[in-house]
Each structure stands twice: as C-alpha cells, then as structure tokens.
N, C-alpha and C positions, 0 to 999 in steps of 0.2 A: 644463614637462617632466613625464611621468609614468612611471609604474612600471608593465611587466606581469606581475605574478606573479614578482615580484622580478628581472629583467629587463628592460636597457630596451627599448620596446615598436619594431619594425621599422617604419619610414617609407618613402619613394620610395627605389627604388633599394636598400633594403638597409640606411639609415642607418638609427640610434637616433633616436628622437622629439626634437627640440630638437639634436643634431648639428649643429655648425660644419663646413661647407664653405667653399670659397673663394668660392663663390658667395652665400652668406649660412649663416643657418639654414635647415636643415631640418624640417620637421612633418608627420604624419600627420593627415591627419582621423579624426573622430571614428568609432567602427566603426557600422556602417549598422543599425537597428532597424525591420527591415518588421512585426516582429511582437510579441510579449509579450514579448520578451527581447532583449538586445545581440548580433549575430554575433560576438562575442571573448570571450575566457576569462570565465569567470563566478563571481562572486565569491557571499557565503552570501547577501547583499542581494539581489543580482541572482535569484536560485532562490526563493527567498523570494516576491520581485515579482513573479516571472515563474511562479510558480505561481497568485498570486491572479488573476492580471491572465487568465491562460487562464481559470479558473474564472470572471471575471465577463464576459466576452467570450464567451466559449461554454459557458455555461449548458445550454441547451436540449440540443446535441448531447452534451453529458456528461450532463447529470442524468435530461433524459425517459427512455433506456431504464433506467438504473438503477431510478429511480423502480416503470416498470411492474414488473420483475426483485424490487424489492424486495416490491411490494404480491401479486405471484404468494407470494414466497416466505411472505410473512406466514398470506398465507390454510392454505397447507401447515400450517405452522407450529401455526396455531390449532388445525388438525386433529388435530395429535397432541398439540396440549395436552388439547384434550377429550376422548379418544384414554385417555392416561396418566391423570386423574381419575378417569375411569372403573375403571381398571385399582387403584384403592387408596380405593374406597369400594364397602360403608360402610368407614369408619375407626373403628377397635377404640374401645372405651364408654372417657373419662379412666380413666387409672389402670390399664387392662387392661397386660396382656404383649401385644407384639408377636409374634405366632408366628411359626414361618416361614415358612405361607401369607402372612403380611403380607410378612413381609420381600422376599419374593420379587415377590409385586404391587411394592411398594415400585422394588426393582432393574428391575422390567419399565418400571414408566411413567417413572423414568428414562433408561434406555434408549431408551423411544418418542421421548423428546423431545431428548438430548443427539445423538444419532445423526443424524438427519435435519437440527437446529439444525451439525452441525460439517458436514457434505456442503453445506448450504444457502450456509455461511457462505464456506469453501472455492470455491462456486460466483458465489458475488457479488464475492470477491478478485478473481477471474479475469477476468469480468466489467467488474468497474471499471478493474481495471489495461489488460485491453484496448483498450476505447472511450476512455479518459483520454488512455494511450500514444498510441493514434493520432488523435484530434485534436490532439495537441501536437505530432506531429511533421508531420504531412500539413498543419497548418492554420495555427496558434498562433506558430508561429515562422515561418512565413513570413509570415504577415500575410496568409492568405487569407482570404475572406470565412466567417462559421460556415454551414455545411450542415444539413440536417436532421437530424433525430435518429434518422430512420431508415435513410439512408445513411450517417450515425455508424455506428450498429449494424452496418450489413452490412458497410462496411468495418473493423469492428473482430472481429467474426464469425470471418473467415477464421481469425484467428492463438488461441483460444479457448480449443482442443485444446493448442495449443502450449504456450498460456500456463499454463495447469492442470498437462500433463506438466513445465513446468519449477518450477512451485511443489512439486508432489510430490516431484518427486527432487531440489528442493536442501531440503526435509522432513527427506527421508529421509536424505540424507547428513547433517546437524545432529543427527537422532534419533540416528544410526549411531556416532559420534563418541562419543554418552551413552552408549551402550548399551554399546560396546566398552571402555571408562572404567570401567563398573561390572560387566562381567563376571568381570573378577580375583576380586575381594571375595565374590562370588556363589559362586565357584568357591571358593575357598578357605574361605567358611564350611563350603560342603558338604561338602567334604575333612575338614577337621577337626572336623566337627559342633559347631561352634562358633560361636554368635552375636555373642561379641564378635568374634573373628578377621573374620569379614565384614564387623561394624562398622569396622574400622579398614581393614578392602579398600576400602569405602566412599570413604574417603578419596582414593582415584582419580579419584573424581568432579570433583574440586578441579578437576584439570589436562583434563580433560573438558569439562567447564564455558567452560574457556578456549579451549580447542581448538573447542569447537561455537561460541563465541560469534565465535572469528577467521575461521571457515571463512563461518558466516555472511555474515560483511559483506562478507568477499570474494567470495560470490554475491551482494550485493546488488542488482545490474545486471543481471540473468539475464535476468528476466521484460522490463525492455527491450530489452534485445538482441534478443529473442523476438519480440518486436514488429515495430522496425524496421529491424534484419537479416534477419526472418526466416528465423530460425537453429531448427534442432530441440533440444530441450532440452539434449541433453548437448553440442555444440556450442554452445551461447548460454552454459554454466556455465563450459566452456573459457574462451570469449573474454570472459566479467564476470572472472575472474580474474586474464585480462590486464589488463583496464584497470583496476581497482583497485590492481594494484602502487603501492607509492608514497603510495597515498591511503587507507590505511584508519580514522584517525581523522577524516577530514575526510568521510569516506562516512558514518559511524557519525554522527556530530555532527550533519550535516547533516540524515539520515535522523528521527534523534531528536526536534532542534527542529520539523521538522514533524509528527510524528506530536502533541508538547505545543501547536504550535498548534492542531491538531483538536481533541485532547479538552478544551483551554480553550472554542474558540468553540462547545460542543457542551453545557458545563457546564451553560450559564445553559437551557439546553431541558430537563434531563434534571432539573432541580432544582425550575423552574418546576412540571412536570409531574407531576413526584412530589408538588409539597404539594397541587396540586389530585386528584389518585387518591385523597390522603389523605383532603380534603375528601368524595369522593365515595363512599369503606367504608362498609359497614354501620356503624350506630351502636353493634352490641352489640359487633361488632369491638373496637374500640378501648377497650369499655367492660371487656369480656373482659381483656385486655391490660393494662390498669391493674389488675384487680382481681385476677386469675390466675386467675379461675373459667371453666371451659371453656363454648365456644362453637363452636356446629356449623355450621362453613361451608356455603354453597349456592351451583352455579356463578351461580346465577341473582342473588346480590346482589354476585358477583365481575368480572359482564359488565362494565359501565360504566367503573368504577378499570380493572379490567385495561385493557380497549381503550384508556385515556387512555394509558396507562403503556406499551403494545408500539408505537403510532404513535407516540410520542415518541421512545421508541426505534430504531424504524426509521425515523423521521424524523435523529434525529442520527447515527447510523450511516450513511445516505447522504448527510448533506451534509459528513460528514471523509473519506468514502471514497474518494473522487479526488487527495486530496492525498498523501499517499504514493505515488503511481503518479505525479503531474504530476511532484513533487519530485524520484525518483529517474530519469525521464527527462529533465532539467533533469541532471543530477550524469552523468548518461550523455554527453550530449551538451557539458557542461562537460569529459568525460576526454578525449573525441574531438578536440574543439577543441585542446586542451592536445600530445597527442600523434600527430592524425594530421593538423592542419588543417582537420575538419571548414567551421567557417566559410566556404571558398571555396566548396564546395558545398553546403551553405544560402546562399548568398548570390546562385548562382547559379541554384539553385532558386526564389529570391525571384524573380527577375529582373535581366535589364542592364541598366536604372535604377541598380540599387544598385552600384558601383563604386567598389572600393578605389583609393584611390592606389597600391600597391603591383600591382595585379593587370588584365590586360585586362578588358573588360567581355564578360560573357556574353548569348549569346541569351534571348531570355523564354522560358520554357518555356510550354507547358500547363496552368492551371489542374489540371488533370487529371491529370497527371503527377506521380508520385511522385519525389521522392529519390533519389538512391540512395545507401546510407547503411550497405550493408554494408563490413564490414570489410576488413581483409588477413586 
C-alpha cells in the first residue's frame, strides 16, 4: 500500500491503492515514466533526479547555445574591462591623494563594467531559463528524443521577451516592497532633520525584507508559466501566485537546495582555477604583497591569470545555470499535477502506450506537437 502526498493514492475505478473489494484487492500500477521524471506528484527526490537526469540527457540542446551566449558575452565583457583600465591609468605615484579627477575615472571604469556585466548577466538568466524550460517541457518529460541545439534555441527564442519582461517586473515588484518599507524613515528623517529619527524609520525595513522575500517565492513560477503557458508577464505572475498557495516553503526549500547544489558542484572549478591564476601572476605581484612595497601593474602580465580565472568563471556559471530553471519547472509542473491533473495530459502527450489504469488510453500525438499546458 502506499501514500500519495498524504492520501491514499486513486486505483481502478476510484478505489484507494490496496482497497478491499469483494472481488479481491485492488492496485494501481505504477505511474508511467516516458521521461526524466514520474507522471504523478513529485516529491524533492524526484526534482532533484529529474533535474540531473534532463541535464545529462540533453546536454547539447541546453548547453551549446548557452555556451555560444556565454563566450559572445565574455568577449563584450573583456571589452569593457580593457575599456575601464584604461579609464584609471596612470594610477596616482604610492602614497599620492586620490583627486577627484581619480575618483571620478575610478566611478567611470566602474560603471563601464558593472553596467554592461548586470544587462549581460540579466540577459543569460533569460536565456537559460528559456531553452532549459522548454527542453523540459517539449522533450525531457515526455521522453522524446534530444534535438539540436539550434532548434533548441529557436524553439526557446519565441518566449525570450517574455521571459526577460517577467524577470523584470517580478524585480521590480521585490525592489518596490524595499523601497516602500524604507520610505517612512526617509521621510521622517527629512521632516525632522534628523538622522537618528530615520535610523529608527529604518527599522521598517525589518517587515520589508519579509514582505519582498514572501512575495518573492510566491513569483517563483513566473518565468515558467512564461514559458509553457505562454502567458505575458503580468498574467504568468497572476497564475505563479495561484499555484504556489499552500506551497511556499516547499518552493523556497526546494528552489534553495538547488541553487547549493550548483554552487557545490561548481566549487571544485572555481578553486581549482584560482590556485593555478595564482601560479600564473607576475612574480613581483605576489612578492609586492608579502612585503607591502608597491608594484606597478601591467595589463600585459594580467592577460594569462585573468583569462584562466574569467573562462573558469564563465565555465562554472553555465554549467549551474540551467539548474534553477530545470528545478522550478519541475516544482511547476509538481503544483499542476497536484491541483489540476496535469499528468493526464503529459501522459497523453507521451503517447497511448502509456496508460493508466484509472484512465482511457490516448491517441499518439506528433512528435511535433506541443502540450498544451495552459492553465484555467
């Protein structure tokens, strides 16, 4: 006998799994698995599995475009690194004052590089939650065969815009939450030209904090929804905060332990990589460093360590960066199951081979043929 989600689980006809009849016992079979995952409720194991298992299964159509995406944004990237150096040398003699001409260089190559790095980064989110989302739901759970990676892309293309307008505007609501929270105290200093008084307005932040981090989770599903509803942003934030009712520490939890298994399996690259950078500094670097006497950088003996240290980086940056996107499509498609039945159709999307005892057997679709997987 088992349990579904604390429930016993529905057999032929309507009976509980292991039910006495007059006829005997009753059983259900086991739920049908065409793909990375079980068609029935999904427990933290199952999303867990059922994220590695799409990522080594369809490899190629997730990683190659990220990959190109990543190695485009890099070269940018170098751009305005070289860009910003430029912009804060020479660097004032040891011991000088910083002017404000420095200061100012200083704030500019800043800028050249945080700016373009948060647009970049923003852009590879979108990106990866994309092509992730829709191999998982076109491919991975149904047990189709993986596609290329460029029909990956084009089929993940479409929703792009979507998926970017809904990352922003649930940003922006979380931001908006903060901002609304610490306007009292803002206000109130400047009323009573008071610095402590706004220190203690401050203190609203507390309940802020809490408030951005619930609102949060309850958009956690957005950016799926996005995907494969194909819902416009502010309709995809509606319907993720439908189906999170009920679920918001098990969204959180869930969301969390994958994001620690990324940056566990991503450690051993970034640490590897950093001693050999270390190995590869100039020698007077290091020698500077221990002894505190100053030593004049050159990009020219910075080239080699840096490039070790940004391909490592952007090496282990895309290979976690599908897992948050598989995961919360996995917790999507777990709420669905739960409260709308999803499973009949992924099941019948798999194909009529797969057939519940509880259910007629469906036609085979089209390899070609989407889901359909919007909501009520």
């Amino acid at each position: 006998m088992t349990l579904d989600g604390g429930q016993w689980a529905a057999g032929p006809g309507g009976l509980p799994v292991g039910a006495f009849t007059p006829t005997g016992w009753a059983y259900a079979p086991s739920a049908p698995q065409p793909g990375t995952v079980p068609l029935r409720r999904l427990d933290a194991g199952d999303i867990v599995r059922g994220t590695f298992s799409t990522i080594g299964r369809y490899a190629k159509p997730i990683y190659l475009p990220l990959l190109v995406l990543a190695l485009g944004f890099t070269v940018l990237l170098s751009g305005c690194a070289f860009a910003a150096w430029a912009l804060v040398t020479p660097l004032p003699a040891s011991g000088a004052r910083m002017t404000t001409h420095h200061l100012l260089d200083v704030g500019a190559a800043i800028a050249v590089v945080a700016l373009p790095l948060l647009i970049l980064a923003t852009l590879a989110y979108a990106a990866s939650a994309a092509v992730s989302i829709t191999v998982l739901g076109r491919y991975a759970v149904l047990g189709r065969p993986p596609v290329t990676a460029r029909r990956a892309w084009a089929e993940a293309r479409r929703h792009l815009w979507r998926v970017l307008g809904t990352q922003l505007l649930t940003s922006l609501t979380t931001v908006g939450i903060l901002l609304a929270s610490a306007l009292p105290g803002i206000l109130l200093g400047v009323i009573l030209h008071s610095a402590t008084a706004a220190a203690f307005g401050l203190l609203l932040l507390i309940p802020g904090l809490v408030g951005a981090l619930y609102t949060g989770v309850r958009l956690i599903l957005a950016v799926p929804v996005t995907v494969l509803e194909k819902q416009r942003p502010a309709a995809a934030m509606r319907r993720a905060w439908t189906l999170s009712h009920g679920a918001w520490w098990r969204s959180m939890g869930i969301a969390y332990l994958a994001r620690m298994i990324g940056y566990a399996a991503t450690q051993l690259i970034t640490t590897l990589t950093g001693t050999i950078a270390v190995q590869l500094a100039p020698s007077g670097l290091l020698d500077s460093a221990q002894s505190g006497q100053p030593f004049r950088l050159s990009p020219a003996g910075l080239i080699l360590p840096a490039t070790v240290v940004v391909l490592a980086a952007v090496t282990a940056a895309t290979l976690r960066a599908p897992l948050t996107p598989l995961t919360l499509g996995l917790v999507y498609m777990d709420r669905r199951i739960r409260l709308e039945n999803l499973h009949t159709t992924l099941a019948a999307a798999a194909g009529g081979a797969l057939n519940y005892a509880y259910r007629q057997a469906a036609p085979t679709p089209s390899p070609d043929d989407e889901p359909e997987l919007r909501g009520n």
